[in-house]
C-alpha positions as CSV (number, residue, x, y, z in Angstrom):
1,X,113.9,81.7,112.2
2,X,111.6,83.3,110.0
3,X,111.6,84.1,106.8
4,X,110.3,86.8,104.2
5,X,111.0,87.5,100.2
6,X,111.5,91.0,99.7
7,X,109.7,92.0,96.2
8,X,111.2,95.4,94.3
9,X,109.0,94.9,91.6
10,X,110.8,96.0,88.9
11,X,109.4,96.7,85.4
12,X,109.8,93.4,83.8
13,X,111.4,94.4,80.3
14,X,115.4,95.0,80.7
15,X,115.9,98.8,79.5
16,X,119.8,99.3,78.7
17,X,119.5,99.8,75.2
18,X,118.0,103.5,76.5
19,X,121.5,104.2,77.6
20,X,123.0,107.2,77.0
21,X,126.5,107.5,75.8
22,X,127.9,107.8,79.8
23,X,126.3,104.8,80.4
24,X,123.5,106.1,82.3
25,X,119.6,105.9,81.8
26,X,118.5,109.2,81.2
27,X,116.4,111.2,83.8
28,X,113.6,111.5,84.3
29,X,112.7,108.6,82.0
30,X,110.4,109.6,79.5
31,X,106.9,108.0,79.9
32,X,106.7,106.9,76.7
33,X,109.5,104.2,77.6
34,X,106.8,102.6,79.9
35,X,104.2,100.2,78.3
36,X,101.3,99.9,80.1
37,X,100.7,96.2,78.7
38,X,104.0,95.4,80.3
39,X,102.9,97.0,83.9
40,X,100.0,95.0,83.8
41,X,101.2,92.0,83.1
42,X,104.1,92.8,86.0
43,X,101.7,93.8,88.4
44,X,99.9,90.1,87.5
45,X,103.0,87.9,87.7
46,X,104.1,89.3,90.8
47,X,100.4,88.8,92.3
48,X,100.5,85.2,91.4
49,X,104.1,84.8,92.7
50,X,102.7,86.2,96.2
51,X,100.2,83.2,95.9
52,X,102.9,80.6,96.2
53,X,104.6,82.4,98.5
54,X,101.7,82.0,100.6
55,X,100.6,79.0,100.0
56,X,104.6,77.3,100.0
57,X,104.8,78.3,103.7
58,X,107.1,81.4,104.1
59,X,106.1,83.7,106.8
60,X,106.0,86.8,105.0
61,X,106.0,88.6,102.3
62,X,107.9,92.9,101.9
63,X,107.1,95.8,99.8
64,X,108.5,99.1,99.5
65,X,108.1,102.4,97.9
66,X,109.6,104.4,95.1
67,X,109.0,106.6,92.7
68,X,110.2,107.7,88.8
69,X,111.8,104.8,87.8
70,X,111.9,101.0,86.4
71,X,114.1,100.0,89.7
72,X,110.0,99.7,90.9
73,X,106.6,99.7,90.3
74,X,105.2,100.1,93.7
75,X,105.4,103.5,94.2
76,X,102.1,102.8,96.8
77,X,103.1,99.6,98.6
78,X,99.8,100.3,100.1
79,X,98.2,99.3,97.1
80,X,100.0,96.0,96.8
81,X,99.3,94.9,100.1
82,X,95.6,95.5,99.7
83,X,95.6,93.6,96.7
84,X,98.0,90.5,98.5
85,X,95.9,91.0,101.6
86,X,93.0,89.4,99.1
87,X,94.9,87.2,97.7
88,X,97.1,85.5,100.6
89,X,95.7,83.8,103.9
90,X,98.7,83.5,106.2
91,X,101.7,85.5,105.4
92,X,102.9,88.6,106.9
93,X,102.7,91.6,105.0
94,X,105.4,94.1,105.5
95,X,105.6,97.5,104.3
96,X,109.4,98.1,104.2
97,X,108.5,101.0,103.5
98,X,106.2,103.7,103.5
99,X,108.0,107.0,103.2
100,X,106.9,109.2,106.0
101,X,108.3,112.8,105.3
102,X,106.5,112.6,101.5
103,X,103.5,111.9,102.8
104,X,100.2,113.4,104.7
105,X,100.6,110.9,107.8
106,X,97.1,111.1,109.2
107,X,95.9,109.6,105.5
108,X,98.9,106.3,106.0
109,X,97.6,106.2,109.9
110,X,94.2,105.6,108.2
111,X,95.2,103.4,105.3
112,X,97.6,101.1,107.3
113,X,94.3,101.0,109.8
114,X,92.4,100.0,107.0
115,X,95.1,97.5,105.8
116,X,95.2,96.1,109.1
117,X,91.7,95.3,109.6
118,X,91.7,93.9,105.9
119,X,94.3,91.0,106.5
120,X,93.0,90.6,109.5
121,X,95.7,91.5,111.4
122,X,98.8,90.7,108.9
123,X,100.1,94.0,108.6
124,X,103.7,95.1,109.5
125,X,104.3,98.8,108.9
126,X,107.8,99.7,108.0
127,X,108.8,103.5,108.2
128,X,111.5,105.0,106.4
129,X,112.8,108.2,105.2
130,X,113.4,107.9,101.3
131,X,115.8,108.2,99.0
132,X,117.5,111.7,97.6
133,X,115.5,111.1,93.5
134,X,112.0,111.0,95.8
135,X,112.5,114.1,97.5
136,X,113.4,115.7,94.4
137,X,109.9,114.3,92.7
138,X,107.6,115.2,95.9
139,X,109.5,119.1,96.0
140,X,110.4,118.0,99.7
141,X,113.6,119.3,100.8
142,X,116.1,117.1,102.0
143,X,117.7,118.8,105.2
144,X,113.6,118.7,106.6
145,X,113.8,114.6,105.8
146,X,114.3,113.7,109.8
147,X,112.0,116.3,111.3
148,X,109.6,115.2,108.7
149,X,110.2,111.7,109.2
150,X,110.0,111.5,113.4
151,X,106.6,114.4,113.4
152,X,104.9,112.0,111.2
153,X,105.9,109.1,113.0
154,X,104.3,110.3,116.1
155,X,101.1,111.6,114.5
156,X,100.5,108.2,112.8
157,X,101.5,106.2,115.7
158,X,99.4,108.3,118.2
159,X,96.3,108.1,115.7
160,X,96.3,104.1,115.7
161,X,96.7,104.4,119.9
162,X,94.8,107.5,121.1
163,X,90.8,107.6,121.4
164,X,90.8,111.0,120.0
165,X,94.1,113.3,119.7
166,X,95.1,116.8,118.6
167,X,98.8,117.6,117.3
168,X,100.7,121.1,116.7
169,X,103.5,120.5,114.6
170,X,106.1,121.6,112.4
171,X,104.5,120.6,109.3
172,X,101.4,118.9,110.1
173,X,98.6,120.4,113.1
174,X,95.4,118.7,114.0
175,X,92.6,119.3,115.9
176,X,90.4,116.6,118.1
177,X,91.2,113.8,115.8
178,X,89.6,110.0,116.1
179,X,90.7,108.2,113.3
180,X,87.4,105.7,111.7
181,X,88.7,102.6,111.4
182,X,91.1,101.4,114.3
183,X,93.6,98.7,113.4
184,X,92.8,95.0,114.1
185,X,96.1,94.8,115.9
186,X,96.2,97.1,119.0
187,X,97.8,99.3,120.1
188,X,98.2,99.3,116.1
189,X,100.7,96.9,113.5
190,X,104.6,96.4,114.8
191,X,106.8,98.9,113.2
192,X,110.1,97.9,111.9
193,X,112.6,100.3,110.6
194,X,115.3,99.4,107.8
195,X,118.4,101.5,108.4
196,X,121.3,102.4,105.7
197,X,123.1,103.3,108.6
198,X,122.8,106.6,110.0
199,X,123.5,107.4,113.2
200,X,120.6,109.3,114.0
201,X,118.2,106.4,112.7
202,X,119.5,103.8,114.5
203,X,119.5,105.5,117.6
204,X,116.2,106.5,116.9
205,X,114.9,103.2,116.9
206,X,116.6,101.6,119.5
207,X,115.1,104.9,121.9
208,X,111.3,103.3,120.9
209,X,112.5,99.7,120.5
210,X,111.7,99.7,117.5
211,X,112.9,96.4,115.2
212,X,115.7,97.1,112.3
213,X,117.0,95.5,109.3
214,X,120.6,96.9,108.7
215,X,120.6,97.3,105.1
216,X,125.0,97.5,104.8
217,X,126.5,96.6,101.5
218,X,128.9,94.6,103.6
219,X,128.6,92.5,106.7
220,X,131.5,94.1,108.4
221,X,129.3,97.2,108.2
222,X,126.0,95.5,109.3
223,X,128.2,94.4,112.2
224,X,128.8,98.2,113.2
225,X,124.9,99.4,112.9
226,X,124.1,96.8,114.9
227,X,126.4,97.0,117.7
228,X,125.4,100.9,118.0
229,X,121.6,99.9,118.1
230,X,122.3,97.4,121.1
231,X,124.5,99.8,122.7
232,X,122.0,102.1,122.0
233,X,119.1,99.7,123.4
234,X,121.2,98.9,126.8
235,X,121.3,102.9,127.2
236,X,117.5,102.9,127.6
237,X,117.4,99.6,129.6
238,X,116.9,97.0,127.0
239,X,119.0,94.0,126.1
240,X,119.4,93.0,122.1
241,X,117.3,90.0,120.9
242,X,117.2,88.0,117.8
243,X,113.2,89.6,117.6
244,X,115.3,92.9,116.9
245,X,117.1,92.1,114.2
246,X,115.9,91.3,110.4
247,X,118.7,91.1,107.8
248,X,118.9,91.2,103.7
249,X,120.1,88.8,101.5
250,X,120.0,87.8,97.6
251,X,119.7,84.5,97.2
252,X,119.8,81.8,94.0
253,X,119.4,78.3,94.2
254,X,120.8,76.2,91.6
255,X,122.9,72.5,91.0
256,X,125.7,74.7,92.1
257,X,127.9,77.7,92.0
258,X,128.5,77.9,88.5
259,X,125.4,77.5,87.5
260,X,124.1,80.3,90.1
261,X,126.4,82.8,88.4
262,X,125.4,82.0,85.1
263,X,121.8,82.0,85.7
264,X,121.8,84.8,88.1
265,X,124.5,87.4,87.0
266,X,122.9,89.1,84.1
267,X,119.7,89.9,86.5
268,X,122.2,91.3,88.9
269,X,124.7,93.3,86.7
270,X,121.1,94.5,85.2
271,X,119.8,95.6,89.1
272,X,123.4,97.4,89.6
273,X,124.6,98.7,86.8
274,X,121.4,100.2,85.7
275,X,118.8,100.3,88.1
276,X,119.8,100.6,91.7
277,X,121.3,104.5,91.3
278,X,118.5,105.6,88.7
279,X,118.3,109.5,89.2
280,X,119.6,109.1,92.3
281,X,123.0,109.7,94.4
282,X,124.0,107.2,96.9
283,X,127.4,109.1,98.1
284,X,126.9,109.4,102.2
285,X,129.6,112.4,101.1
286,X,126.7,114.2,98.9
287,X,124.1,113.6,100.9
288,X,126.0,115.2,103.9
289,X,126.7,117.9,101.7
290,X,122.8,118.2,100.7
291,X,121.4,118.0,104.5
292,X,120.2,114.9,103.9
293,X,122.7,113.2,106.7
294,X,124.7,114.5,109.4
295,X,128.4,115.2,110.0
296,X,127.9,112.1,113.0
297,X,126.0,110.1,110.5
298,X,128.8,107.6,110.4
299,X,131.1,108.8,112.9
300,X,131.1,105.2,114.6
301,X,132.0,102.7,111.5
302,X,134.9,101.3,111.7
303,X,137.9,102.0,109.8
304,X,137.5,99.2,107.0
305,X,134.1,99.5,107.2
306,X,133.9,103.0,105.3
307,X,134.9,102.8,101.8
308,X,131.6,100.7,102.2
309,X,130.0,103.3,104.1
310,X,130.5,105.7,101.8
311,X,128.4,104.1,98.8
312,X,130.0,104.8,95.8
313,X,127.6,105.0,93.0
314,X,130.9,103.6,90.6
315,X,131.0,100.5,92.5
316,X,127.3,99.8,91.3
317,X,127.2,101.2,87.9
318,X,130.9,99.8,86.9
319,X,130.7,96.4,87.9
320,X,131.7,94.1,85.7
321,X,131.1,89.9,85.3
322,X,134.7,89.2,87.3
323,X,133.0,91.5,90.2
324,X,130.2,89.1,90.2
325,X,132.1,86.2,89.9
326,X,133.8,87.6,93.2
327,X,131.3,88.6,95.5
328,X,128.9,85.5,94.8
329,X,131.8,83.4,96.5
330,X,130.6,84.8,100.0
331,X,127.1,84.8,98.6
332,X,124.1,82.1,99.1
333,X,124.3,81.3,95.6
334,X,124.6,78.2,94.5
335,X,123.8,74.2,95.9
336,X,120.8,74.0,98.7
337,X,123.1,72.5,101.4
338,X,125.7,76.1,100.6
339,X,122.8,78.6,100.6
340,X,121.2,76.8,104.2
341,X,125.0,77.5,105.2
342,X,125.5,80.8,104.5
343,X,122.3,82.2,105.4
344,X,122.5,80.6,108.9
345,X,125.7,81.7,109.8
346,X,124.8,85.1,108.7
347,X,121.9,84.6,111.2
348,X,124.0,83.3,114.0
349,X,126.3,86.1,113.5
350,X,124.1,88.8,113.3
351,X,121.8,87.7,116.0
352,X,119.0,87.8,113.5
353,X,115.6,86.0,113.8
354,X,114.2,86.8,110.6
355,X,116.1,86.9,107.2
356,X,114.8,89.0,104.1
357,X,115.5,87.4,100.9
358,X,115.8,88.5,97.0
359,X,114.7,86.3,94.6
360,X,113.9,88.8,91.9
361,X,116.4,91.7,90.7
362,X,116.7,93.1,87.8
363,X,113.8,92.0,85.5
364,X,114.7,88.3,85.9
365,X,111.8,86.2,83.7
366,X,108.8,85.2,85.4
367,X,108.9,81.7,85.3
368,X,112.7,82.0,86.5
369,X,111.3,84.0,89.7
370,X,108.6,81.0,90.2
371,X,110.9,78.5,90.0
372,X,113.4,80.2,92.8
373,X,110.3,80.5,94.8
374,X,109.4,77.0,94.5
375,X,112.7,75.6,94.6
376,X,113.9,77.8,97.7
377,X,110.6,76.6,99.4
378,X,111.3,73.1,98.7
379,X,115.4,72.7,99.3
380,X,115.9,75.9,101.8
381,X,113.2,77.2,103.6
382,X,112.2,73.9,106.3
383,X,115.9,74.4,107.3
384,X,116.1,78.2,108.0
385,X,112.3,77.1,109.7
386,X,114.0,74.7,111.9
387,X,116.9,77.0,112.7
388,X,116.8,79.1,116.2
389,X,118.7,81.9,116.8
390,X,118.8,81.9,120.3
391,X,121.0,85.0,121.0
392,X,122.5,87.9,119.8
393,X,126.5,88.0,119.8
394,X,126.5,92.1,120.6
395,X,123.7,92.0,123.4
396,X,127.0,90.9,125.6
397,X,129.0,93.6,124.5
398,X,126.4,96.2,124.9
């Protein structure tokens, strides 16, 4: 099995006291909230902790864009994997992900070309569509999100394949088009997908075979997105394998349980209750409503599975210590030999060859973050290494 540590980057000084009397950080957040001393010095400790993620032996290493807020500072991943692509030797450097309908594709096809050809073949380009807040800060509207998203998929994708091409689109029309340099990989870098869980998008990638990592705030929704990719895959002849399937976790080591929590939970209640929704709404119900997702975008979860569908911005922003308390029971938190456990039998269950983990949310202290990185390394990481996942348990089904 492999595994990667997913990196938010979050602005590394905790922001709360800005809170405004409904509990919210105010939007937009003025600038002058944001030291650049403090971005700096961010930018620098998470460079360094890419180091010794590299040189501890994981196999890779995932970025992502967005925009407006502390929840991140990458708001180009592209830039942070140039600068890791100089600084690592080995890892994988996954771009989960650059937001396709905000941006001029042919420039990514060039950039993740260029990227490519820097690591020397290291690059895994992630596509995804965005959330509501970036829309809203690139003027982009959000019913034109999946035409956007699958135009400039096949621009980018056909510039990094094609000797020369030309393109009449929608939004985006080119003319006799070779693109200076080619990536070191060819036909180009894999492309995965993550997936919140729309219909649409999963089948989407399962019609181009195209890898996923179910993001589902529960495991019982996972399981759904999942089994509609691989009946989705058997529909165009393919068969589910554990190389199609990446999965998210957030993960502490510690002596034990307690101790996780009471290390851990003041990061996490930070990430929810004041980060994670910044600006944004989460509500599959509003973004339906703003064109954002369709009436079938969740026509196949399961019945118990759609309070969690639904996403309820309350459920992040309200939590209190006792939610914590709860959840971190069926979380790998806690004792080596209990976080190997979990994260396995996630794995087995989900048919998953590759696990994405979260050391770092919510401003959590440097030299806390380098210690989790060091200690996961040394305790966890040879056993998830050592662990195969030989099949998937809804390839059958399909």
């Amino acid at each position: 099995m492999k595994v990667f540590v997913f990196d938010l980057l979050p602005y590394s000084t905790n922001l709360s006291h800005l809170k405004q009397a409904d509990g919210e950080l105010p939007y937009p957040l003025s600038a002058r909230h944001c030291d650049p001393k403090v971005v700096a010095q961010t930018y620098a400790e998470h460079l360094e902790a890419f180091e010794e993620i590299d040189r501890l032996g994981y196999d890779g290493i995932a970025f992502n864009e967005h925009h407006t807020s502390p929840y991140g500072l990458m708001n180009s991943p592209n830039l942070i994997a140039a600068a890791a692509a100089q600084r690592t030797k080995n890892v994988k450097l996954l771009i989960y992900a650059n937001l396709l309908p905000l941006h001029h594709p042919l420039r990514l096809a060039e950039e993740l070309a260029m990227l490519d050809c820097m690591s020397n073949g290291r690059i895994i380009s992630g596509f995804a569509r965005g959330i509501p807040r970036e829309y809203q800060v690139h003027n982009i509207p959000l019913s034109e999100s999946r035409e956007r998203f699958e135009e400039a998929y096949d621009i980018v994708t056909r510039a990094w394949r094609e000797d020369a091409f030309s393109y009449q689109g929608k939004f985006h029309s080119y003319e006799n088009i070779s693109i200076w340099p080619r990536p070191y990989q060819q036909p180009g870098p894999p492309v995965w997908i993550p997936v919140t869980g729309s219909r649409e998008s999963i089948e989407w990638a399962a019609a181009r075979n195209i890898p996923i990592t179910p993001g589902a705030a529960t495991e019982g929704l996972r399981h759904d997105a999942i089994s509609l990719y691989a009946k989705s895959l058997a529909q165009h002849g393919r068969t589910l394998t554990p190389d199609h399937i990446s999965i998210p976790a957030n993960v502490f080591v510690a002596d034990s349980k307690a101790q996780a929590i009471s290390q851990n939970a003041p990061y996490w209640l930070y990430f929810n209750q004041t980060l994670f929704s910044h600006g944004n709404f989460t509500e599959n119900s509003k973004q339906l409503g703003s064109g954002y997702v369709s009436e079938r975008a969740n026509d196949y979860v399961r019945a118990e599975n759609m309070k969690a569908a639904e996403r309820s911005r309350a459920d992040y922003r309200g939590m209190t210590m006792a939610d914590v308390e709860r959840q971190a029971q069926a979380m790998p938190w806690g004792a080596p030999d209990e976080v190997i456990a979990k994260l396995t039998a996630s794995a087995d269950r989900a048919g998953a060859g590759t696990i994405i983990v979260s050391m770092n949310r919510g401003a959590m202290p440097h030299a806390l973050f380098m210690e989790q990185i060091r200690r996961f390394a040394r305790d966890v990481l040879p056993a998830l290494q050592a662990h195969e996942v030989k099949a998937s348990p809804f390839a059958q089904a399909a």
